[in-house]
N, C-alpha and C positions, 0 to 999 in steps of 0.2 A: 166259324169265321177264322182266316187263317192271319193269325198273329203279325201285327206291321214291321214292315220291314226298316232297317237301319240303312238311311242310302251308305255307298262304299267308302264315299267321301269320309260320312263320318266316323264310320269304322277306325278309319285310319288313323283318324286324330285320336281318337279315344285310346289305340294302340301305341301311338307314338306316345301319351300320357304316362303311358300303363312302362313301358321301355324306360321313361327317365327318372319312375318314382321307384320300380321293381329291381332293384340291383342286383339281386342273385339270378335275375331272368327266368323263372318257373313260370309266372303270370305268359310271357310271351311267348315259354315253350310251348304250352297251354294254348292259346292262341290260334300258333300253328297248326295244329292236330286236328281244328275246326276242319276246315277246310280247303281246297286247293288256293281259293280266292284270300284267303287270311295267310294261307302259306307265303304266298309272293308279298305279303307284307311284313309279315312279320322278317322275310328274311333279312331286309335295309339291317333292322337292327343284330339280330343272331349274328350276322358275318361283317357288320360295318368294324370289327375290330378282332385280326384273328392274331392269332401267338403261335408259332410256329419254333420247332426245336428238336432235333433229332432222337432226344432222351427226355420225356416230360417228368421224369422221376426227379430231375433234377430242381423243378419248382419246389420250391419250402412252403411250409406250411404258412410263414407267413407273407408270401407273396402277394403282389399287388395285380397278380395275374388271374382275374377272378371272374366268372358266370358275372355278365352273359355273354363275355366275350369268348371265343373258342379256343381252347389251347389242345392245339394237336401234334404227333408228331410228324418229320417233315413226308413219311410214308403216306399216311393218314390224309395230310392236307394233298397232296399228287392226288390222292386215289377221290378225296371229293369235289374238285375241279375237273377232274378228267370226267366222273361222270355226270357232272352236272354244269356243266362250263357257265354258266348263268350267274352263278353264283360270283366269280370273279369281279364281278361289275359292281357287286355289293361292298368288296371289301375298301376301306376306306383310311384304314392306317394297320401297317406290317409288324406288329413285334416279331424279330429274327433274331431270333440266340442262335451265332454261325458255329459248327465245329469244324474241324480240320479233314474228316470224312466227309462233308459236303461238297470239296472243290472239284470232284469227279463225278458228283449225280446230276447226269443229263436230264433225267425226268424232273426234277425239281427244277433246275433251270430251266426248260420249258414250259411249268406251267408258271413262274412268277410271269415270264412273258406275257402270260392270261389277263395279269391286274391292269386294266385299262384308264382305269379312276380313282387311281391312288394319291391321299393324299399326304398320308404322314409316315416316314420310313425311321422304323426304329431299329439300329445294328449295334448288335452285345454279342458277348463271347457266352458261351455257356461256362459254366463254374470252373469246370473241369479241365479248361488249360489256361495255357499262358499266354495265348496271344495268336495272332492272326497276322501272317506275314504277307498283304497286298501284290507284292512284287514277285509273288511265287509266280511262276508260269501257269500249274495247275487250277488258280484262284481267276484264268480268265474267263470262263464260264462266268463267276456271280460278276467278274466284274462290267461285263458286256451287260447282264441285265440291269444292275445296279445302274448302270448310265440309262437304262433303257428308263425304267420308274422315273427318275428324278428328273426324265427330261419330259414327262408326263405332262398340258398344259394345268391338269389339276394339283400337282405337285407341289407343297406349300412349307409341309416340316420333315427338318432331315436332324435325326440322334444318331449318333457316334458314341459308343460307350467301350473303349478296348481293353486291351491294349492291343491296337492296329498298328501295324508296319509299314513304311513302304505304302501311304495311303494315298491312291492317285490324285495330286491337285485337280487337274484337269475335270475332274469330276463335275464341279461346281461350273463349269463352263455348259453345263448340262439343262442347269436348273433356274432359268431366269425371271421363275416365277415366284420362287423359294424365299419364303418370309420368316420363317425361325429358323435358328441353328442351334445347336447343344453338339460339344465335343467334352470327351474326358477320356484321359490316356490314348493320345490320337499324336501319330508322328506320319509327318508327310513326308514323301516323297523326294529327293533334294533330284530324281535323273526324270522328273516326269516332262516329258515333251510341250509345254507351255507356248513356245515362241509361234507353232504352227496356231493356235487358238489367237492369242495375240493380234494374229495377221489378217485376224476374219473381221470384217469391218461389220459384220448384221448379229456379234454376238454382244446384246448390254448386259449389262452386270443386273444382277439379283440388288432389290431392294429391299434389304433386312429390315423388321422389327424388334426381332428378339432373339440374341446371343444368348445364349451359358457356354461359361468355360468352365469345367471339372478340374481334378487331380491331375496333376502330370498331362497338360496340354499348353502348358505355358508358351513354351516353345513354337507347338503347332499355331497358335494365335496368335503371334508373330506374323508367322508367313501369311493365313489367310488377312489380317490386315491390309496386308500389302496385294492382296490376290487383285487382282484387274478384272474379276467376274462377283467380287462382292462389293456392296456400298452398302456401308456401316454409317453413314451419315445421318439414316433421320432413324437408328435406333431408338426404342420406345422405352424398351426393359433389357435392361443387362445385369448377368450374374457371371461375379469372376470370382474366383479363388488363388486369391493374391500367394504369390511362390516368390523368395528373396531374389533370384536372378533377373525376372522381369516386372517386377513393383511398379519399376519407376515409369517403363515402359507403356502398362497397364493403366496406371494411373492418367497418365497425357493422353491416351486414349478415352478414358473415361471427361477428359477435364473438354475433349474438341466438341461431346456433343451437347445438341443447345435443347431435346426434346424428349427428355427421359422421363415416365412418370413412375418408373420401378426400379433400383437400386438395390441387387443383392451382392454384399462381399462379405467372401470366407475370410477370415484374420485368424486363420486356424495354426498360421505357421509359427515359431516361435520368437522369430525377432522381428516381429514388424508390430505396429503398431498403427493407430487409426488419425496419426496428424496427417496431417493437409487434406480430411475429409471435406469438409468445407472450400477447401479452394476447388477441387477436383470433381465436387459435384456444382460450382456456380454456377455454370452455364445454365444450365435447366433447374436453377430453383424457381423460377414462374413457373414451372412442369411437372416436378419433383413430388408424386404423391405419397408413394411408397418407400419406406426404407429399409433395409432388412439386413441385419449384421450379426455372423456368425464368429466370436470371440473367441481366444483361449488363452486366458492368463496362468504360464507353468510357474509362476515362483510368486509367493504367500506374500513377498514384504513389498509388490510392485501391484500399482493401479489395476484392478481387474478390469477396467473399462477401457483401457487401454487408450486413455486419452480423448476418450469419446465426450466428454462434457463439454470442455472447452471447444470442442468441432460443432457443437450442438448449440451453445453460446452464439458462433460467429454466422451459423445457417439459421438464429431465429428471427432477424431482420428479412422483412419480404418473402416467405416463406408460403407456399400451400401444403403442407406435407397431410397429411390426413392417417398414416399410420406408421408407427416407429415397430419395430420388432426387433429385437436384442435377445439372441442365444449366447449363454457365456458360459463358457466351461472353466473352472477352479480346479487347484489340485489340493485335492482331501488332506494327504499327511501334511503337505506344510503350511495350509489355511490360507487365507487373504486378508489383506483389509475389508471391513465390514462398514465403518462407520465412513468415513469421510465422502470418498467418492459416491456409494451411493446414496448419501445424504443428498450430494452438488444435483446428482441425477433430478431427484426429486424438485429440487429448486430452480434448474434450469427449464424445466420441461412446465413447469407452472407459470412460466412467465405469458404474460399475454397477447405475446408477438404471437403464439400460436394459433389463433385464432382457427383455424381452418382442423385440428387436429381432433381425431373422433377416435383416434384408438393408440394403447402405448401398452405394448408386452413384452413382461420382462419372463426370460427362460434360465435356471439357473441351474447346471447341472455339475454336481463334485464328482471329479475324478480320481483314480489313483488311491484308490481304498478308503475305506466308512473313517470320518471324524467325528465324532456326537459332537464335541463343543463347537466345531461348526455349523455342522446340521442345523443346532441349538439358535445358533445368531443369524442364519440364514432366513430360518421358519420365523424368526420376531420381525424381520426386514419392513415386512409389509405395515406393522401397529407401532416403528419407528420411524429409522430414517424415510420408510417410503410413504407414510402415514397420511399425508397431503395428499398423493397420488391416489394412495386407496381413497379416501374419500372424497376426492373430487369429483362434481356434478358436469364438469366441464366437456372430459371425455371419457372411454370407456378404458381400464387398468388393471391387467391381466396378468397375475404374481403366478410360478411356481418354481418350486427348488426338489430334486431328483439326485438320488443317487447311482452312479454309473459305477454297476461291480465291475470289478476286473476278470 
């Protein structure tokens, strides 16, 4: 009797299972290898995320560029679109580490042309230089397809990681389907041809959910603010990394939306501080689930919290927040305050306004060479000042303290 058969349907499912539990992708390689009928499934997943890069030596070991996604070089990825053009249909988000030798390769710009169902565009420099000058002549090759992808109806996530030059505005007049943005190290264009886009009455602006703004893009988020092909109005999730020239800027941005339920700011810089968090997040505290605050306090005898308690005080009235997370960097030789502040921490965050709050993690990392007798007061934090926290039934209270070598 010949053994029952698996309808195809459920093949699939079982595969699709086998894809989101099997993260080194062996099980799916495996898979594949059955058959022609298992091949065509398995591929959605094999090529739904490829990495593309002219020099793959340059991935580290500890990269987050990992099976089963494919990382080829940009020769490699020509050479299996061109013989399998099928495959292009699969792909469904691009990592592309650009180098300065790609602005001449015709074969690779004609095959990104192939990605018909692209949804998520990730652009990085490889290691190995300094940047990416848009405005070169030679760069009109990627930058013809780059319009071409983004203006994709399936086109949803666009990452910018540079340092890009000369990044054409215009671009975004492309993508009005485009729901998340991330830039970092991204400078636009100040001669890009705008007023011709402007004049087209059938182009609407992109309705964003979710912004990050990186290192050294302060600037660039400025202009697209202002851009006439984004609306940043019913933003969900924003991550900025506050830079002293446009804080303030930033902040009244953050302070117009009414509909945030994710809240990441870097406070990594050294003169800024975290007052008027509370005003800046009011709008959306009916909204407000998430909080996420990246700290750095460089001098031993000033507030490591940088003023966060009392923000935290005036945001526990009417609140749903459901998770705090707090990264704080200290600097090792000159120590911090230990006791006071985060004692207040402890006692602000017990209060019973919180009602809604299921999780509160504190991250404590010393900079600037090993102190024992801090180490010392750091590691008791949790069986003193924070000692409430730790044993509270109420929510869940997540201690660690790390030291970062030089």
């Amino acid at each position: 009797m010949d053994p029952p058969s698996i309808p195809l349907e459920i093949t699939e499912q079982i595969i699709d299972v086998l894809a989101s539990e099997n993260h080194q992708g062996s099980a799916i390689k495996a898979c594949a290898t059955v058959s022609r009928d298992l091949l065509a499934i398995c591929r959605k997943h094999l090529f739904s995320i490829i990495h593309i890069q002219r020099d793959i030596h340059s991935v580290g070991p500890n990269s987050s560029l990992s099976p089963p996604h494919t990382i080829a070089r940009n020769a490699r990825f020509v050479k299996l679109i061109t013989a399998t053009p099928a495959i292009a249909d699969y792909v469904r988000t691009l990592d592309y580490a650009i180098s300065r030798q790609d602005r001449n390769d015709a074969a690779l710009v004609k095959t990104l042309e192939k990605l018909t169902r692209l949804q998520c565009l990730k652009l990085r420099l490889l290691t190995s230089i300094n940047g990416i000058d848009w405005g070169d002549p030679r760069m009109e090759g990627l930058r013809s397809v780059f319009f071409h992808l983004t203006s994709l109806p399936t086109f949803t996530d666009l990452s910018l990681d540079g340092p890009f030059y000369s990044f054409p505005f215009s671009l975004f007049a492309s993508s009005p389907n485009l729901k998340s943005l991330s830039v970092s190290e991204l400078h636009i264009s100040d001669s890009d041809p705008l007023d011709e886009f402007k004049m087209r009455s059938n182009i609407r602006p992109a309705l964003l959910q979710e912004f990050h703004q990186g290192l050294h893009a302060d600037e660039a988020t400025e202009k697209l603010l202002r851009c006439p092909f984004l609306d940043f109005t019913n933003l969900t999730k924003v991550s900025l990394t506050l830079e002293e020239e446009t804080e303030e800027y930033l902040k009244s941005f953050v302070q117009r939306l009414q509909y945030l339920t994710l809240v990441h700011m870097d406070v990594s810089c050294m003169v800024l501080t975290l007052v008027d968090l509370a005003k800046i997040t009011a709008s959306s505290r009916r909204s407000l689930k998430v909080l996420s605050l990246e700290i750095l306090c460089p001098f031993g005898d000033e507030d490591p919290l940088l003023g966060l308690c009392p923000e935290l005080e005036k945001m526990a009235d009417e609140n749903v927040l459901e998770s705090i997370l707090i990264d704080a960097t200290v600097s090792g030789p000159d120590g911090c305050r230990t006791e006071e502040e985060w004692g207040r921490l402890s006692e602000v965050l017990m209060k019973e306004q919180w009602s809604c709050l299921r999780q509160v993690t504190l991250s404590i990392a010393i900079a600037g060479g090993r102190n024992p007798e801090l180490e010392a007061k750091l590691d008791k934090l949790p069986f003193m000042q924070l000692a409430e926290l730790r044993s509270t039934e109420r929510f869940k209270f997540e201690y660690n303290c790390r030291v970062v070598e030089d």
